[in-house]
N, C-alpha and C positions, 0 to 999 in steps of 0.2 A: 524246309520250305517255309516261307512266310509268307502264309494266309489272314487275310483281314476275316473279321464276320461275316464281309459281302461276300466272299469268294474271292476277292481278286489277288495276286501274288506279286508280292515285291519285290522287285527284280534290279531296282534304278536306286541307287542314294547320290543326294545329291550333297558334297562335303565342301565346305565353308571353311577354308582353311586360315581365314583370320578376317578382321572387322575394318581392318585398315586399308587405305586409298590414296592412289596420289590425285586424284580426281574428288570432287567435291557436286558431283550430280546431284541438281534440285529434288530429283523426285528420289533419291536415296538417302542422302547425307545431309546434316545443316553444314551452312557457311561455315559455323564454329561453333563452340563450345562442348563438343564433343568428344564424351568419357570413353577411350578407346579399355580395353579390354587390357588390364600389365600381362605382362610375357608369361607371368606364372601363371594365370588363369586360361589360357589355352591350355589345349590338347595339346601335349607332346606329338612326333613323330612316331614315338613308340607306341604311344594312348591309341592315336589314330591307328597305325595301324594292326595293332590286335585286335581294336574292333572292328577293321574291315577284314580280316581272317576270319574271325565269327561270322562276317557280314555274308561275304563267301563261300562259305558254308552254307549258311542257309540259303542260296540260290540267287545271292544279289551278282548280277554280272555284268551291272554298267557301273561306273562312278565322273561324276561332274565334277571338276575342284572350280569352286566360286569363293568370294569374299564378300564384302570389299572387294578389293583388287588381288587374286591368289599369289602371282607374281612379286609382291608385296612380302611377303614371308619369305624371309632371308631361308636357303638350301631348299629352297622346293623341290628343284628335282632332284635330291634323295629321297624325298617322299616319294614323287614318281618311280623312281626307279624301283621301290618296293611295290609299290602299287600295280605296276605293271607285270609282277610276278604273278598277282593275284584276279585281276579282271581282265577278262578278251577285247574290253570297249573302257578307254580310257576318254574324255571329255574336259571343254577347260571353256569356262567364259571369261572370257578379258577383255580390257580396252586396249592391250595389245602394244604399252608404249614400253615396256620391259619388256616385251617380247624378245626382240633381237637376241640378245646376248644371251639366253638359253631355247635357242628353238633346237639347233640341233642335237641339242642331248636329252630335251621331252622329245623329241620326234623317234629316236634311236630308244628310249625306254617305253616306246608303244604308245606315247600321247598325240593322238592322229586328226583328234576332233577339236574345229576351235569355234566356239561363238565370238565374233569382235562385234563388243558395244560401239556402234554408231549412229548414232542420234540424229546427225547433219551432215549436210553433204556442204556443209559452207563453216568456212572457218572461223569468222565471227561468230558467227550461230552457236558455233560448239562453245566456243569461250563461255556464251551467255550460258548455257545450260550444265555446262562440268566447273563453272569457274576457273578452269587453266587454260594454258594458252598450247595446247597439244594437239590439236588437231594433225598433227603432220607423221608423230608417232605412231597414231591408230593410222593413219595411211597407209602409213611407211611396212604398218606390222602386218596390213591386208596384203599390198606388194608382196611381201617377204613370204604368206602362206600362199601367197597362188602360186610362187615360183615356185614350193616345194611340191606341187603338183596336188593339194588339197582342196577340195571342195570345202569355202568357207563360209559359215552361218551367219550372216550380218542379224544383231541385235536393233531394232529401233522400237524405242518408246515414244508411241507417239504422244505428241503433249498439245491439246488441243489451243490454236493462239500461238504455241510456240515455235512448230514443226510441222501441223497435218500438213503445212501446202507444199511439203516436199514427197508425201506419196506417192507422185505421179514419176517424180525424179528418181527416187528409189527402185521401182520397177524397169525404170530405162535403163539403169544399170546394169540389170539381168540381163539385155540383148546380149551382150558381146563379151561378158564377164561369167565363170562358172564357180555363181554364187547363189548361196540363197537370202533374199532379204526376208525378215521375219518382224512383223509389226504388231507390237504389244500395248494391248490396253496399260493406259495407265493406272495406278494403284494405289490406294489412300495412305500410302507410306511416306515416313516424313510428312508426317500433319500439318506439323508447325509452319512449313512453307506454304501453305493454301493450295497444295496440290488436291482436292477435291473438283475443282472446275478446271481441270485441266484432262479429263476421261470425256474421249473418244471412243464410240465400241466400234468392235470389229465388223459389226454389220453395215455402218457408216464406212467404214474404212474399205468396206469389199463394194459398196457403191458408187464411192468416188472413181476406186480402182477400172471398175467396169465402163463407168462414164467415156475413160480412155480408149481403152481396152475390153471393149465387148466379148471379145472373144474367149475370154480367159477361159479357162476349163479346170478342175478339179484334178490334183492330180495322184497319186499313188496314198495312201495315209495309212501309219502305224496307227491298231487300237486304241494302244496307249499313249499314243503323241498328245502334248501340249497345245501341238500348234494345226490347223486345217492349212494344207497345203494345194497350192494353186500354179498352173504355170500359163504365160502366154506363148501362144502355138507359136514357134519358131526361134524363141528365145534361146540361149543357151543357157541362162539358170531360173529359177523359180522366184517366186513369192510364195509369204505362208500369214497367217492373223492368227495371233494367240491372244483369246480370251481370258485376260489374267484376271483382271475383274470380273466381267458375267459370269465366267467360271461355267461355259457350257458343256465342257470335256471332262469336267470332275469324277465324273460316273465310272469313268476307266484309268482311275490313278492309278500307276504302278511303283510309285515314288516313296522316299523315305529321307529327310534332313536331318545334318546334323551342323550346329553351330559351331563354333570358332570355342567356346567356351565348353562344348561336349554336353551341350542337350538334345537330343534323339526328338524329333520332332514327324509327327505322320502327316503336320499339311502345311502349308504356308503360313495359314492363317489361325494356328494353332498357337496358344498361349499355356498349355498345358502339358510337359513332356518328359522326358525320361532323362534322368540327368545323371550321365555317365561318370563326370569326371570323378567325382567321389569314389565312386565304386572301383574304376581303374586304378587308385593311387592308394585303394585298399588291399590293391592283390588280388581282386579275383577273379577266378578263374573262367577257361572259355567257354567250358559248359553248363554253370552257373547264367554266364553273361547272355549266351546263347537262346537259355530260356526265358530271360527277362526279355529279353529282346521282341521274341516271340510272342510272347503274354501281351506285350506293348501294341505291338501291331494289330493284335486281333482285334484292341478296341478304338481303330479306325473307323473314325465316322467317314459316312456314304460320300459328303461332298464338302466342300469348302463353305457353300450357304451353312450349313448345318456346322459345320466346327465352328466358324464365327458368333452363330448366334448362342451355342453353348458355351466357348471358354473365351468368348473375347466380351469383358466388363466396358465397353465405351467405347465410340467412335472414333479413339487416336490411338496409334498403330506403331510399332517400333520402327527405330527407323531401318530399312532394308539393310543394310551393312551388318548390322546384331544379331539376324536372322540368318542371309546367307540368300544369294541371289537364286 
């Protein structure tokens, strides 16, 4: 089991399965000049998964594959397919434009949960924000999971100037669609872009919501969720606001990252971590691995405020794709 000093027990990893993207989002990636990660400094398939074996073991029984774009990593689902041996609760965030051509073989290896990044519901709009011109793909890949009977987790960041005035549009979706939209503070990643004036909090964002929609009501919520979930009475799917900035749900992290590059990481906003790849390429073993592991997680600080103010030296931030969404 993996207990932090709080008490709380790690159950979620969230795995990063590479840096790369065919999308170019302001508030994740720069336009250009960006040092992607060579193929030899990933985690192998193997890397990875021994240490979700270990992970497993110690009582982790969700996994997320994020990137960059996961889809992006040439034989993915080989990875899933062993992955799926190992967790009850497989997860995937994507923008969903390589979707297509492997959904039925993650779907068949247990990969049931999709978050699709969408930012806009206008296809100019998208362009300005991902710089590609794809909009039609993440469409096409929402189509394609509601037909496979999936309840699908719509990603938006909201970008204050860029997008808030689609809130009201995003929630109308939910009438006659069984989706949930999910709107996210913005986050001081990718610096270099001027994304600091572009955070909307969620508390604005749940009183434009209401402005509409008075009615909304509060609806079922995990401990450990991310996100405060909300639905309007008669909808068929939901709204949620994840405080990725405030970071008001910190208190009940159950979370655990791991980068593209194989650093073990206990919070988002952690500059400080446990860097596997070495030690995987040294041979060792899983009950060695096990107890580093362990050691690691106990010295989980309380919340995100408090990681940031200890191990992050200055106010610019990697950019989100290095990390791992």
């Amino acid at each position: 089991m993996l207990l932090d000093n709080h008490g709380r027990q790690t159950t979620y990893l969230r795995l990063a399965v590479t840096d790369r993207c065919n999308l170019r989002c302001r508030y994740c990636m720069p336009a250009e000049g960006i040092n992607f990660a060579p193929r030899d400094e990933l985690l192998t398939f193997e890397e990875i998964t021994q240490t979700c074996v270990v992970l497993a073991s110690l009582g982790v029984n969700k996994v997320r594959l994020t990137g960059g774009e996961p889809l992006s990593r040439r034989g993915l689902p080989d990875l899933v397919d062993e992955l799926g041996k190992l967790f009850p609760t497989l997860s995937m965030t994507t923008n969903g434009i390589l979707l297509p051509a492997h959904l039925d073989r993650l779907l068949t290896a247990g990969l049931t949960n999709y978050n699709l990044s969408l930012d806009t519901l206008r296809p100019e709009r998208f362009f300005k924000i991902t710089r590609r011109d794809e909009f039609a793909g993440t469409w096409r890949a929402l189509e394609l999971l509601e037909a496979a009977g999936l309840r699908v987790k719509i990603n938006v960041v909201v970008l204050l100037g860029e997008n808030d005035d689609e809130l009201l549009d995003f929630v109308a979706l939910t009438e006659h669609r069984n989706v949930d939209v999910r709107f996210i503070e913005a986050m001081p990643f990718n610096d270099g872009d001027g994304n600091h004036h572009l955070y909307l909090s969620s508390a604005e964002m749940l009183q434009r919501i209401r402005s509409r929609y008075p009615t909304l009501v509060a609806d079922q919520n995990d401990v450990h969720a991310s996100a405060v979930r909300y639905k309007v009475p008669g909808f068929l799917g939901g709204v949620a606001v994840i405080p990725a900035y405030s970071r008001t749900l910190c208190g009940t992290c159950n979370r655990l990252r791991l980068t593209p590059k194989g650093t073990m990481l206990n919070c988002l906003y952690s500059t400080k971590g446990l860097e596997l790849r070495p030690l995987l390429r040294a041979g060792i073993g899983n009950d060695d691995l096990a107890e580093l592991i362990t050691q690691f997680v106990r010295g989980k600080h309380a919340t995100g405020h408090i990681t940031q103010r200890l191990e992050q030296s200055s106010s610019t931030f990697a950019s989100m794709t290095s990390i791992g969404g």
